[in-house]
C-alpha positions as a LaTeX table, in Angstrom:
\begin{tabular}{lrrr}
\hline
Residue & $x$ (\AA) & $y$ (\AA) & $z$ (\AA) \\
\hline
Unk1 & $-95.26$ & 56.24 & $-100.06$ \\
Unk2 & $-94.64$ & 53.23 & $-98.00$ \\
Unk3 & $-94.34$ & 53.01 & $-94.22$ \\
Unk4 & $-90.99$ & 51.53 & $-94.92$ \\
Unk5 & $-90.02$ & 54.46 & $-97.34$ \\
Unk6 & $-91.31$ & 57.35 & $-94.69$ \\
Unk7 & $-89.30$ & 55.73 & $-92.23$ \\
Unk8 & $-92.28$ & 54.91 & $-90.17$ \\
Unk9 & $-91.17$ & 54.02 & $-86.63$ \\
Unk10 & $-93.56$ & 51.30 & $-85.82$ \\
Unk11 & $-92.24$ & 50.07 & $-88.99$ \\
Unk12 & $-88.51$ & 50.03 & $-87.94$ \\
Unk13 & $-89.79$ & 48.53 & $-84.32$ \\
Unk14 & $-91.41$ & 45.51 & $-86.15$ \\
Unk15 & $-87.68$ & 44.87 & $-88.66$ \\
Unk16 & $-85.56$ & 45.00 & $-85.38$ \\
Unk17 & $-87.96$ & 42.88 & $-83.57$ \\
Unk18 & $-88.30$ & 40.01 & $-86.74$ \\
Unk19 & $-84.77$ & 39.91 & $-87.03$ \\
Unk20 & $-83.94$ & 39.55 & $-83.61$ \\
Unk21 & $-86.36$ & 36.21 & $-83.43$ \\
Unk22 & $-84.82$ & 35.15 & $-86.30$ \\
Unk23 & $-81.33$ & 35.79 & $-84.71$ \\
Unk24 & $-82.35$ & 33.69 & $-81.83$ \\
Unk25 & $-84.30$ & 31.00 & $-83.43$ \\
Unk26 & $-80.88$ & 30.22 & $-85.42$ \\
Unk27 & $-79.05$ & 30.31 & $-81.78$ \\
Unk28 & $-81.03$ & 27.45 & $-80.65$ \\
Unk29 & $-80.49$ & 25.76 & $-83.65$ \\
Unk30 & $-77.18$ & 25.95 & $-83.80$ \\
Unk31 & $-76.70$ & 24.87 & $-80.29$ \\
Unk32 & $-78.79$ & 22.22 & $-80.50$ \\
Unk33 & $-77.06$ & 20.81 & $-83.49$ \\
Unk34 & $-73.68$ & 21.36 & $-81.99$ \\
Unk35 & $-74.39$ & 19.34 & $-78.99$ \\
Unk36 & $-75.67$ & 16.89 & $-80.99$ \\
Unk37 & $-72.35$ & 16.36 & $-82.63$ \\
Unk38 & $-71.42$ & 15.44 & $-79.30$ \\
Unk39 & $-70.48$ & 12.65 & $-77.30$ \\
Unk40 & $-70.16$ & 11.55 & $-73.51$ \\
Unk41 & $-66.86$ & 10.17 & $-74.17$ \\
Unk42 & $-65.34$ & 12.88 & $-76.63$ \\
Unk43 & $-65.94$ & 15.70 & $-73.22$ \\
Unk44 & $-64.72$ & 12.75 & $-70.93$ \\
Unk45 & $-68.49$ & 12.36 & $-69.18$ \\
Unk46 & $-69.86$ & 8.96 & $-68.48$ \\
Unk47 & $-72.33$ & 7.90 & $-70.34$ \\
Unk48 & $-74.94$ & 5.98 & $-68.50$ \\
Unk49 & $-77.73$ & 3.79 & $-70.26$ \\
Unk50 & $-79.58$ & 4.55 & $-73.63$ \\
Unk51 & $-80.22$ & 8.12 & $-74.75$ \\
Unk52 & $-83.45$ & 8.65 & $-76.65$ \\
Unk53 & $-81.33$ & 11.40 & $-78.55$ \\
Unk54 & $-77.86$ & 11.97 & $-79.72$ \\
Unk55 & $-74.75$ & 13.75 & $-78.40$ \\
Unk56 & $-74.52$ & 15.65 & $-75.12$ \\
Unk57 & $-77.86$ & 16.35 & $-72.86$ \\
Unk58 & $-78.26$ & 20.22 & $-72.16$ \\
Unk59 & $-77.50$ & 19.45 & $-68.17$ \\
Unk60 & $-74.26$ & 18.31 & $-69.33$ \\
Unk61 & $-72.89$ & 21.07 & $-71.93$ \\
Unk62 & $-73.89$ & 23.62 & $-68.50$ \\
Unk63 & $-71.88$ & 21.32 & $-66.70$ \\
Unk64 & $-69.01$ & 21.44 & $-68.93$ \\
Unk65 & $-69.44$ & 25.22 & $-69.24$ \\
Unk66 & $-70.21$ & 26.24 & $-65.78$ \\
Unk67 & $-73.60$ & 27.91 & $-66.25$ \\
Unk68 & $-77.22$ & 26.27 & $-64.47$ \\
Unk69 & $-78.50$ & 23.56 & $-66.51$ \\
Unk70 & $-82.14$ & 26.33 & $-66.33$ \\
Unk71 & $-80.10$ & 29.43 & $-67.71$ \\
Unk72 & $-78.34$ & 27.28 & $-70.63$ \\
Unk73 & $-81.72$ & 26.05 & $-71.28$ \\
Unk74 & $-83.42$ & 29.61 & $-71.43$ \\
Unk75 & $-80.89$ & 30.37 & $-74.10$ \\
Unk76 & $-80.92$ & 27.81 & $-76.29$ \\
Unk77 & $-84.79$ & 28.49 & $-76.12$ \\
Unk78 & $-83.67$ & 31.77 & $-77.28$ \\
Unk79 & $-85.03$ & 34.07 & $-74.09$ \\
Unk80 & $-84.40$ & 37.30 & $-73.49$ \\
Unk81 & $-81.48$ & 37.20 & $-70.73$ \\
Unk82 & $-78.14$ & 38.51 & $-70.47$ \\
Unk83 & $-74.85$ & 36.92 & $-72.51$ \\
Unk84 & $-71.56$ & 37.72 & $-71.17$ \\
Unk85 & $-68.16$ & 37.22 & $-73.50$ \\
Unk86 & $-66.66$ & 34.82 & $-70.54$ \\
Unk87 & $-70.14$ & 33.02 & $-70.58$ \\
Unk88 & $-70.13$ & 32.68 & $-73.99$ \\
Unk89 & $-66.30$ & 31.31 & $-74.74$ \\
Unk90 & $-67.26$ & 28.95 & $-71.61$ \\
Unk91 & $-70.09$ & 27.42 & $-74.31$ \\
Unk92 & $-67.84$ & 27.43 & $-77.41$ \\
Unk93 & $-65.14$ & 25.25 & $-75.16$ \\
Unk94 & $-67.72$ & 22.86 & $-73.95$ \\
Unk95 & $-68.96$ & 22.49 & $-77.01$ \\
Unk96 & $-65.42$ & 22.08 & $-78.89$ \\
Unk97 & $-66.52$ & 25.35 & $-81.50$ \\
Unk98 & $-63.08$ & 26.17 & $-83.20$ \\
Unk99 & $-62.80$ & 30.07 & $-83.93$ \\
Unk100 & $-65.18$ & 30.50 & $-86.67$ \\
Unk101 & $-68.15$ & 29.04 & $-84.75$ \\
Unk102 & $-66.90$ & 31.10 & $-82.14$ \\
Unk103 & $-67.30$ & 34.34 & $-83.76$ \\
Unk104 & $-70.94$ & 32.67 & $-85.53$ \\
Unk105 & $-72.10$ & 32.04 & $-81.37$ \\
Unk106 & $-70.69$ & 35.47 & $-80.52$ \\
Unk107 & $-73.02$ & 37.31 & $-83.58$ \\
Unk108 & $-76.14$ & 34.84 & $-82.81$ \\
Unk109 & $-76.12$ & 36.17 & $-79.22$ \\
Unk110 & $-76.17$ & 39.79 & $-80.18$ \\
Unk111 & $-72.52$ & 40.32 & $-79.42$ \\
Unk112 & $-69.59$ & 42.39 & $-81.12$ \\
Unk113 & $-67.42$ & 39.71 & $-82.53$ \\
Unk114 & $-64.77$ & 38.35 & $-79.67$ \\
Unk115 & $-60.76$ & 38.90 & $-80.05$ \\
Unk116 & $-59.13$ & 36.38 & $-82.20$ \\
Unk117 & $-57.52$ & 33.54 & $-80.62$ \\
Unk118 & $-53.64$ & 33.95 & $-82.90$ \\
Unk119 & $-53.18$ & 30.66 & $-81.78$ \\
Unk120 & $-54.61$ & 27.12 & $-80.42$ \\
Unk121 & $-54.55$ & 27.57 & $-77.22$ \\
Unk122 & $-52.78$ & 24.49 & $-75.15$ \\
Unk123 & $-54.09$ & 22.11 & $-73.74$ \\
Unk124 & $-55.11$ & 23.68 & $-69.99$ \\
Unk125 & $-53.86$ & 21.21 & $-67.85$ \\
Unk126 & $-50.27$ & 20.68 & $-69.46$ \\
Unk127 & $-49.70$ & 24.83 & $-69.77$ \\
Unk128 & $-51.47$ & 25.99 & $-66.62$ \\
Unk129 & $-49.59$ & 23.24 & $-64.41$ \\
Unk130 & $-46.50$ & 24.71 & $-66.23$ \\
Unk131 & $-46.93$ & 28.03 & $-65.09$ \\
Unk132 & $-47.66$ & 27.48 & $-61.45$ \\
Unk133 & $-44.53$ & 25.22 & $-61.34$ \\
Unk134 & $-42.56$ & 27.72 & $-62.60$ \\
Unk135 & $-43.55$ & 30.00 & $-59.86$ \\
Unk136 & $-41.75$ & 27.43 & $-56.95$ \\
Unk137 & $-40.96$ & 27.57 & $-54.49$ \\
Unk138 & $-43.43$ & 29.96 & $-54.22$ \\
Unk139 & $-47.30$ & 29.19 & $-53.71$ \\
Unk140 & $-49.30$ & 29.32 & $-57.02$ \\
Unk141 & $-52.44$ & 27.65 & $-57.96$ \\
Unk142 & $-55.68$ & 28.10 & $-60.63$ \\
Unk143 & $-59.28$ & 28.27 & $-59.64$ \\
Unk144 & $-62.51$ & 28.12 & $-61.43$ \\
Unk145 & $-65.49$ & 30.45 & $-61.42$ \\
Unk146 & $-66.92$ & 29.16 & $-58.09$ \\
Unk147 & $-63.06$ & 29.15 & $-56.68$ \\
Unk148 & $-62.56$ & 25.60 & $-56.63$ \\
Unk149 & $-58.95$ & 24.83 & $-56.97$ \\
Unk150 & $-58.04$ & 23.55 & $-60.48$ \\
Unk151 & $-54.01$ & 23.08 & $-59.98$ \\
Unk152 & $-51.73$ & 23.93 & $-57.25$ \\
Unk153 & $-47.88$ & 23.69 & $-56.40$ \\
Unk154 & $-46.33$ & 22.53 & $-53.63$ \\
Unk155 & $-45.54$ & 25.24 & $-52.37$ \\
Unk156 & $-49.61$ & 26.01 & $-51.90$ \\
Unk157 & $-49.51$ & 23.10 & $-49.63$ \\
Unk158 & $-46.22$ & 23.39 & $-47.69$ \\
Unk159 & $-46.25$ & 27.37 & $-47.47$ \\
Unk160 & $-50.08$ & 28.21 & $-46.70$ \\
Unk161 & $-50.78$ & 25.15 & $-45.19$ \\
Unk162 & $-53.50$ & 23.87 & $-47.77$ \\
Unk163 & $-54.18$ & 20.34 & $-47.81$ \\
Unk164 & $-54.72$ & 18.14 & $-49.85$ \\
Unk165 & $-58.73$ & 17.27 & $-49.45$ \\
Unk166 & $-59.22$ & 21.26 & $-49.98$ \\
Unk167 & $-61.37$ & 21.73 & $-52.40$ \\
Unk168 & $-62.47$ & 25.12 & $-52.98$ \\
Unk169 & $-60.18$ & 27.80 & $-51.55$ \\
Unk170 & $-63.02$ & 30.49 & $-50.39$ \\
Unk171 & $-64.61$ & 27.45 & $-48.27$ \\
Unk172 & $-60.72$ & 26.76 & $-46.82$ \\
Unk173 & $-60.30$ & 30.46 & $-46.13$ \\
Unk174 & $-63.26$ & 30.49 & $-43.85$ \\
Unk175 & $-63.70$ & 27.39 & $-42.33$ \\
Unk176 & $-59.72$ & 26.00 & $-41.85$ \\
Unk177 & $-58.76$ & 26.73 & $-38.40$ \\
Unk178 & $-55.12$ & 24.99 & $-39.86$ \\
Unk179 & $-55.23$ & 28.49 & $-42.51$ \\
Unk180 & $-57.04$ & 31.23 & $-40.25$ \\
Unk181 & $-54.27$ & 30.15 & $-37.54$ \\
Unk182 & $-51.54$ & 30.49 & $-40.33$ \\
Unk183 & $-52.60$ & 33.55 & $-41.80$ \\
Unk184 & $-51.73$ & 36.51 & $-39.77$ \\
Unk185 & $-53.81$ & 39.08 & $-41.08$ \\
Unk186 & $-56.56$ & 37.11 & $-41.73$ \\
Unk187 & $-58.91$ & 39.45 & $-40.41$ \\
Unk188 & $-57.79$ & 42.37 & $-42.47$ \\
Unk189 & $-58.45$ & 39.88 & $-45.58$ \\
Unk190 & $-61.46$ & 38.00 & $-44.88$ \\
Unk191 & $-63.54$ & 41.63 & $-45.72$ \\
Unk192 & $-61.67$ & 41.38 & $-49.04$ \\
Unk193 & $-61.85$ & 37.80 & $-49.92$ \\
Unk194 & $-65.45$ & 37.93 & $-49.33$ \\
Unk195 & $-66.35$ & 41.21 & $-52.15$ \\
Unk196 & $-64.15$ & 39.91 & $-54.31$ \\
Unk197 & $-65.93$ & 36.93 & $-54.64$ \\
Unk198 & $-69.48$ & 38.70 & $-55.04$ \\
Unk199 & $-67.49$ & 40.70 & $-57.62$ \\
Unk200 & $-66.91$ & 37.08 & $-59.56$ \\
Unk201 & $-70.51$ & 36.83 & $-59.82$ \\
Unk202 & $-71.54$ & 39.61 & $-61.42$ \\
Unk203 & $-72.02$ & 37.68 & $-64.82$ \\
Unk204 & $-73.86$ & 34.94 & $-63.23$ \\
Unk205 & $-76.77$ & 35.31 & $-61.54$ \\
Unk206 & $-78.74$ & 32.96 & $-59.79$ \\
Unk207 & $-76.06$ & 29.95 & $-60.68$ \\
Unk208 & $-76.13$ & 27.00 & $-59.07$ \\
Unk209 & $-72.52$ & 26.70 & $-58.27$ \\
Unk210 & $-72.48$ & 30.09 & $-56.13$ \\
Unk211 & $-75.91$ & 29.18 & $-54.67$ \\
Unk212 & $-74.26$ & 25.91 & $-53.26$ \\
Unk213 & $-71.03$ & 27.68 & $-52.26$ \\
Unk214 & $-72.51$ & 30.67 & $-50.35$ \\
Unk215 & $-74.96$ & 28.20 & $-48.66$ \\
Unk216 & $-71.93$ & 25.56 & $-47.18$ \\
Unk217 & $-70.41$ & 29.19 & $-46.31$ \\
Unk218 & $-73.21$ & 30.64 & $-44.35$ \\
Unk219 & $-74.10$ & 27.28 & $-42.36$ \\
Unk220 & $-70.19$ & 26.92 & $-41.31$ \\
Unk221 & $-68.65$ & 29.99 & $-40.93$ \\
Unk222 & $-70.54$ & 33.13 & $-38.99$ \\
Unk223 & $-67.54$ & 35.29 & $-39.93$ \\
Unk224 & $-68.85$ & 34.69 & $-43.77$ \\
Unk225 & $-72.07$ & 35.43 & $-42.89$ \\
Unk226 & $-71.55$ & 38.41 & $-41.57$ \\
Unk227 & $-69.31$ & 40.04 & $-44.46$ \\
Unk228 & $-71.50$ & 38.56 & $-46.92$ \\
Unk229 & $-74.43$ & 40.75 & $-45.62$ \\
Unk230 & $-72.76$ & 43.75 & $-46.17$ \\
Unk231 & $-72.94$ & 43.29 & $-50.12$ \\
Unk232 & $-69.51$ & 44.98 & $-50.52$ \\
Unk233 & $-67.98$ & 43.97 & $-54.23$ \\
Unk234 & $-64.13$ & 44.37 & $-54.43$ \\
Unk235 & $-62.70$ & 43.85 & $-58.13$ \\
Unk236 & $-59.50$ & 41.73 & $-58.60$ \\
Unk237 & $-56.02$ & 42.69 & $-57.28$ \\
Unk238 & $-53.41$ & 42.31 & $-55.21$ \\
Unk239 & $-53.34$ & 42.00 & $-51.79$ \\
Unk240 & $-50.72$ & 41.10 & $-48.81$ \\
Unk241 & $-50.54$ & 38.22 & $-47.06$ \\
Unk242 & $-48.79$ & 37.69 & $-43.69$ \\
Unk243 & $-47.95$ & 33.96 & $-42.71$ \\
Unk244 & $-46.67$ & 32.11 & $-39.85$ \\
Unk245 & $-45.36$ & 29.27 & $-40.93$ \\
Unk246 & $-44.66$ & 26.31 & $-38.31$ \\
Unk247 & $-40.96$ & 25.78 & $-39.21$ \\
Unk248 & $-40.04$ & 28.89 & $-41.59$ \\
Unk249 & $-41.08$ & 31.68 & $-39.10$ \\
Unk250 & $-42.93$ & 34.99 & $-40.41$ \\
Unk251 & $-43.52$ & 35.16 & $-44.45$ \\
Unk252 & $-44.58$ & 38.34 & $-46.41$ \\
Unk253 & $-46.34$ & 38.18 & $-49.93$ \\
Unk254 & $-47.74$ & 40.08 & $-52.46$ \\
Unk255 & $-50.78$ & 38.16 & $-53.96$ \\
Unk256 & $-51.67$ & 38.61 & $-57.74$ \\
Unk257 & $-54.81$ & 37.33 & $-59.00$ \\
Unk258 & $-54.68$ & 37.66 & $-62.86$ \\
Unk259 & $-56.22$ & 35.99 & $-65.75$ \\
Unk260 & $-55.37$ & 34.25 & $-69.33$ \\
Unk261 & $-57.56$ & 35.38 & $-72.40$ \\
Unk262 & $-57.64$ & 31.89 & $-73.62$ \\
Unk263 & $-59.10$ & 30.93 & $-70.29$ \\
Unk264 & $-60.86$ & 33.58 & $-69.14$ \\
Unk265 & $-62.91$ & 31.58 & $-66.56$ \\
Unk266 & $-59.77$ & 30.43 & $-64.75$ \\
Unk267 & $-58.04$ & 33.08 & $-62.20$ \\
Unk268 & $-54.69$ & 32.14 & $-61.77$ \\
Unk269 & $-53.32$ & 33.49 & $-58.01$ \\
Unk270 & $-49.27$ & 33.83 & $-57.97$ \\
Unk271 & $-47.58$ & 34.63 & $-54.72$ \\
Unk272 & $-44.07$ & 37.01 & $-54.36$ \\
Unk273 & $-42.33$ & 37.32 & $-51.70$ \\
Unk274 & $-42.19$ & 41.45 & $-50.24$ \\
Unk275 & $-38.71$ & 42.58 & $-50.27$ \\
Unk276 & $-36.48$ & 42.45 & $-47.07$ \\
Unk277 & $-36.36$ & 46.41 & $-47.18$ \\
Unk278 & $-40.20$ & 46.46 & $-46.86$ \\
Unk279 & $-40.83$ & 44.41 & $-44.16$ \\
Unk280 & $-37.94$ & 43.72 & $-42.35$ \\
Unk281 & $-38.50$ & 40.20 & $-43.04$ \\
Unk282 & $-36.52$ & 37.88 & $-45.99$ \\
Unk283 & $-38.70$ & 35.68 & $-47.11$ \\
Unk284 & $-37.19$ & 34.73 & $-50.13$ \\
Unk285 & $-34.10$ & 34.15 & $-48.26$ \\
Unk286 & $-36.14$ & 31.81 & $-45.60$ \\
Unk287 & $-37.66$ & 29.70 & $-48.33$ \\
Unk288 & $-34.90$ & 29.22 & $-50.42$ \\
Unk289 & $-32.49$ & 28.04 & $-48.09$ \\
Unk290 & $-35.41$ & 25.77 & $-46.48$ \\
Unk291 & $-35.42$ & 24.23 & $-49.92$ \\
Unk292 & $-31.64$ & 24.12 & $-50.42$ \\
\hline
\end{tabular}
């Protein structure tokens, strides 16, 4: 009898082991051929001299996707590292794959194959910018992985007291003395702000784009410092913000953070005014006849 018949384990170790090399060996290729269908101008980067190769550079599809130029490199190399769903539909977008690539990338990575998308999904700037509008004149805005603010209303700007250089809204929080003044309770969120953002990284390791965000925080802000060194991790929510706004007076909100399936690496952040019986306060009231 054969060691494949008598169900030799050594046997099965060596099968499970040949196809997953295989499995990876076709990951890289496929990546590498799909980023070679690829060009600066179709993902709107500039293109800059001669390229020895075709289509997009590995630096730039992690770009595009949000991951370290190293770990995109380590998997298209096929390594042995983690692969999360929100990593991996980060990658398919980047690299334009419609849904049956999708599902191909998902079962090359080792993956159970991801929800179906029913529908195109629209284009992110047109529906997102929608949906934060809709939300006036209440604050609203989108922010990437690393926080980084992606759209905003007006209201993010005239209520909180954002402006308009802000660029990433943990980095604001901490180092505005225009927002710390605003925010009432600032010290009752700060704990908060800073574990939920540790709880963001779970699925990325050692990227860049936290590396260079925790390191502006802990030069600039001590406050950061310190809550970052207590390694708390706080999962999204919602939270309450108190506000004293220059002209309206005392504001109460309930903040949402929520996300989109379709854009999973986007957190969108909607702000609702507490009711009147809750805090003795009408801000929805204040606002809307400010705005009247």
């Amino acid at each position: 009898m054969s060691a494949v018949a008598s169900g030799d384990p050594a046997s099965a170790v060596r099968r499970r082991s040949s196809a997953r090399d295989r499995r990876r060996t076709e990951l890289r290729d496929f990546l590498v051929n799909r980023r070679g269908r690829l060009t600066p101008e179709a993902v709107g980067i500039p293109n800059y001299g001669r390229r020895r190769t075709p289509g997009l550079r590995r630096e730039e599809v992690a770009f595009l996707a949000g991951v370290s130029a190293s770990w995109y490199q380590w998997l298209e190399q096929g390594r042995d590292i983690s692969v999360s769903p929100q990593v991996l539909d980060a990658i398919a977008r980047a690299l334009r794959l419609d849904q049956t690539e999708r599902c191909y990338l998902y079962a090359l990575a080792g993956l159970n194959p991801p929800v179906p998308l029913h529908s195109e999904p629209l284009e992110v700037d047109v529906m997102l910018a929608r949906l934060v509008e809709n939300n006036s004149p209440y604050p609203a805005f989108v922010v990437d992985p690393y926080w980084n603010l992606v759209v905003a209303n007006e209201a993010t700007y005239d209520i909180l007291g954002y402006r308009k250089t802000y660029r990433n809204s943990i980095v604001a929080f901490f180092t505005s003395s225009r927002l710390r003044e605003r925010i009432v309770n600032w010290s009752e969120l700060a704990p908060w702000i800073a574990a939920q953002y540790r709880y963001g990284m779970i699925n990325r390791s050692h990227d860049l784009g936290y590396e260079i965000i925790i390191g502006e925080l802990m030069k600039q802000s001590p406050d950061f410092a310190e809550l970052w060194s207590r390694h708390d991790v706080q999962a999204e929510g919602v939270n309450f913000k108190i506000l004293n706004h220059p002209e309206l007076g005392e504001l109460h909100f309930d903040v949402a953070r929520m996300r989109i399936p379709q854009f999973a690496d986007l957190l969108i952040v909607l702000y609702t005014p507490r009711p009147e019986k809750e805090t003795g306060v009408d801000t929805r009231g204040i606002i809307q006849r400010a705005r009247g």
